[in-house]
N, C-alpha and C positions, 0 to 999 in steps of 0.2 A: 653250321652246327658240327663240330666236331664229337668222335665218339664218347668222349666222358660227359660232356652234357648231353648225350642221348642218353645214356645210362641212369643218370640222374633225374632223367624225365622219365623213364618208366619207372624206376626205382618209386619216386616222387608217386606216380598215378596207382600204383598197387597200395602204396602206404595210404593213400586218401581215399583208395575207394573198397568195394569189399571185393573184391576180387584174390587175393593174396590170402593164404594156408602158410602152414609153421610150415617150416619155421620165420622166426620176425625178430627184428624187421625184416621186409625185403631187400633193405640197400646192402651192397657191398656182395653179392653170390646173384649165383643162379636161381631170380623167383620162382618160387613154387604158386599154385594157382589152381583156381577151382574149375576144374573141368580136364585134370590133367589126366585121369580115367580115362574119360572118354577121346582127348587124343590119342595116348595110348591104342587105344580098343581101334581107333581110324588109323594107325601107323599100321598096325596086325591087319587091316584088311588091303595092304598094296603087293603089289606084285613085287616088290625089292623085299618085303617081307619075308614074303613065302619062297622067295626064293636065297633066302640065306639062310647057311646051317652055321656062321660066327658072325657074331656082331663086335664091338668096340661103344662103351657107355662109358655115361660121366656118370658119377657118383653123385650126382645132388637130386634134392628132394624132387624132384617135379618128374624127373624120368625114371622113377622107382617102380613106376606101372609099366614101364616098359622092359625094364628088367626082369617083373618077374612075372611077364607073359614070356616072355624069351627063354626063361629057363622051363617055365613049362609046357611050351611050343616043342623043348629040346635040342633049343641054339644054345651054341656055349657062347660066353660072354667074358669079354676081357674089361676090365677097368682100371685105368691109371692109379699107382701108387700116388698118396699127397707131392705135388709140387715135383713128381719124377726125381726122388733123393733117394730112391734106392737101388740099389744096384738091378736087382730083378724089378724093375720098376712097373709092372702090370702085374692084376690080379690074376687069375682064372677061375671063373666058375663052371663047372662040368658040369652038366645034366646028371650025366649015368654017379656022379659021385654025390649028390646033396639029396637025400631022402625029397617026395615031393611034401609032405607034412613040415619040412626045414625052409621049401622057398623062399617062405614070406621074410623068417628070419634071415636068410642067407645073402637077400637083395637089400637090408639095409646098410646105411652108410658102416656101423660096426660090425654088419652080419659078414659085409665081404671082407676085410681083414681076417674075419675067425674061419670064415669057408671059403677063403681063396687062396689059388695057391700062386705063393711068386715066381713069377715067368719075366727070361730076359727077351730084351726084344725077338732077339735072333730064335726064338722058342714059338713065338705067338704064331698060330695057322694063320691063312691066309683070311684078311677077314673083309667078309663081303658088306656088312651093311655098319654105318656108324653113326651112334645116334648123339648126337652133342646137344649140351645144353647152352640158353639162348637168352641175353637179356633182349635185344632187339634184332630182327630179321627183316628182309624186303623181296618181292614178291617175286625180284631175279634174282636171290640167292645170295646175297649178302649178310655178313652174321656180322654180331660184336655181342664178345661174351662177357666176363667181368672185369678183365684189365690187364688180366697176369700173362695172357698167352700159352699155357698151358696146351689147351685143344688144341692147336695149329702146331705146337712144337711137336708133340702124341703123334701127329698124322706125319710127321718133315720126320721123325726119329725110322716109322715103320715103314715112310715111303723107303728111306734108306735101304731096307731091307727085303724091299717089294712084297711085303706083307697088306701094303695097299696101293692101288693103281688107279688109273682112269675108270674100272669098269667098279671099281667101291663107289657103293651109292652112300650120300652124306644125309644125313636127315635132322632133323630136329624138332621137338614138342612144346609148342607155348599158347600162350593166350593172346587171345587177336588185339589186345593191347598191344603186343611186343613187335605185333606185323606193323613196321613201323611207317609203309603206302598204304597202309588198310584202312576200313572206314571206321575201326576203334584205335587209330593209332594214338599212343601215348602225347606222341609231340606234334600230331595235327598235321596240318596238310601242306600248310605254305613254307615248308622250312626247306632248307637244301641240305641230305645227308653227305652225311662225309663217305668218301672215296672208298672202298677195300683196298687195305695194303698188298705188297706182293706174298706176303707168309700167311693173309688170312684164306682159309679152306673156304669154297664158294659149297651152298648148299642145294641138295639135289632135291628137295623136298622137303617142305615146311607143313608142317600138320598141326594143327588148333582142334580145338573140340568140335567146331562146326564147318569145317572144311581140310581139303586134301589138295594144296599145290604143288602142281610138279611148276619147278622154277625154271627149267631151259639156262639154266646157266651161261654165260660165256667168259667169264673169266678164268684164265689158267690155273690150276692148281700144281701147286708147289711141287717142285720136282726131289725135292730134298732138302735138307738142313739148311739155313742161310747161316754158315758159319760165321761169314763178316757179321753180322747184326747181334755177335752173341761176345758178351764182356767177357773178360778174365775170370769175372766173378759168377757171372750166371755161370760159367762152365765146371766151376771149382764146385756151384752147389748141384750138380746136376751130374753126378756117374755116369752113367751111359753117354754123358754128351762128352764129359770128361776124357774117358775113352777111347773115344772115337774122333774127336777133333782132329783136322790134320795140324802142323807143326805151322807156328808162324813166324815168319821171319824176323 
């Protein structure tokens, strides 16, 4: 089973059952899902939590709860610009600058454009905890998100920079649908998942509503950019990669 028909199968299993919250459909993004609260609320009570003063989030619905306990925890929170096309391609959100009566508004997908501010990578503090959003995951820390690569590039730009290392905890919030060796997994039991490439970021922890795994990981995390792996074109649309590319022969 390779990962676009994993995607299609959980995409497939929230559309059919009631599980999945707006927005809708679920194909094609990051599903949002009912009990993402309450993962949330389970992320805030681990030790990688409490002990991070910046985090790194994706912008889609489902980890919106986790955003805006982070800002009112008093973690600042960086988020990827759409598709990294801008030259300051992360957001920031400050604690000490967004009133806390603004949170709610501040962690939506249009709140963080209007209350963040653009930061280039070489700007972003070091950040400790990164919470990625998740079509499917497995209980040793494998992810697949929705296709583009975006999350694993975010993480290969700021490793560049040692804005993130070995000792960044990776985390993620879904529904035990997405746990795709779980006993609600989307695509059942008997299937063989596909492999994690060498660019995908291995997860340190997977959190669902009703559970908290720490995954033991063993696969490498990306030391940097895989310049080979990236077109003329991905580079052309992407500044900061543009940038920094080195010269090819």
């Amino acid at each position: 089973m390779d990962k676009q028909a994993v995607r299609e199968a959980v995409w497939d299993a929230f559309d059919e059952g009631d599980q999945a919250r707006f927005p809708f459909p679920p194909h094609d993004r990051i599903p949002n899902f009912a009990g993402a609260d309450a993962a949330a609320e389970r992320l805030a009570e681990t030790e990688a939590w409490d002990a991070a003063a910046t985090l790194k989030a994706n912008p889609d619905a489902p980890q919106l709860p986790v955003r805006r306990a982070a800002l009112r925890a008093g973690k600042t929170v960086y988020v990827a610009q759409p598709r990294l096309r801008d030259p300051d391609p992360f957001l920031r959100l400050d604690p000490t600058e967004i009133p806390a009566e603004e949170i709610d508004d501040a962690t939506t997908v249009s709140g963080i454009s209007e209350y963040g501010t653009p930061t280039a990578p070489e700007d972003v503090a070091r950040v400790d905890l990164i919470v990625a959003g998740s079509v499917g995951v497995t209980t040793d820390g494998a992810r697949i998100g929705k296709g583009e690569g975006y999350s694993d590039l975010e993480w290969a730009v700021l490793r560049e920079l040692d804005a993130v290392d070995d000792g960044t905890t990776v985390a993620t919030t879904v529904h035990e649908l997405s746990v795709l060796d779980g006993p609600e997994s989307a695509v059942g039991t008997d299937v063989d998942l596909p492999t994690p490439d060498a660019h995908d970021v291995p997860l340190d922890l997977v959190v669902t509503p009703e559970r908290t795994l720490a995954t033991e990981a063993t696969d490498a995390r990306p030391d940097g950019v895989d310049w080979d792996a990236l077109d003329a074109e991905k580079l052309s649309e992407i500044p900061v990669l543009a940038e920094r590319a080195p010269e090819r022969g």
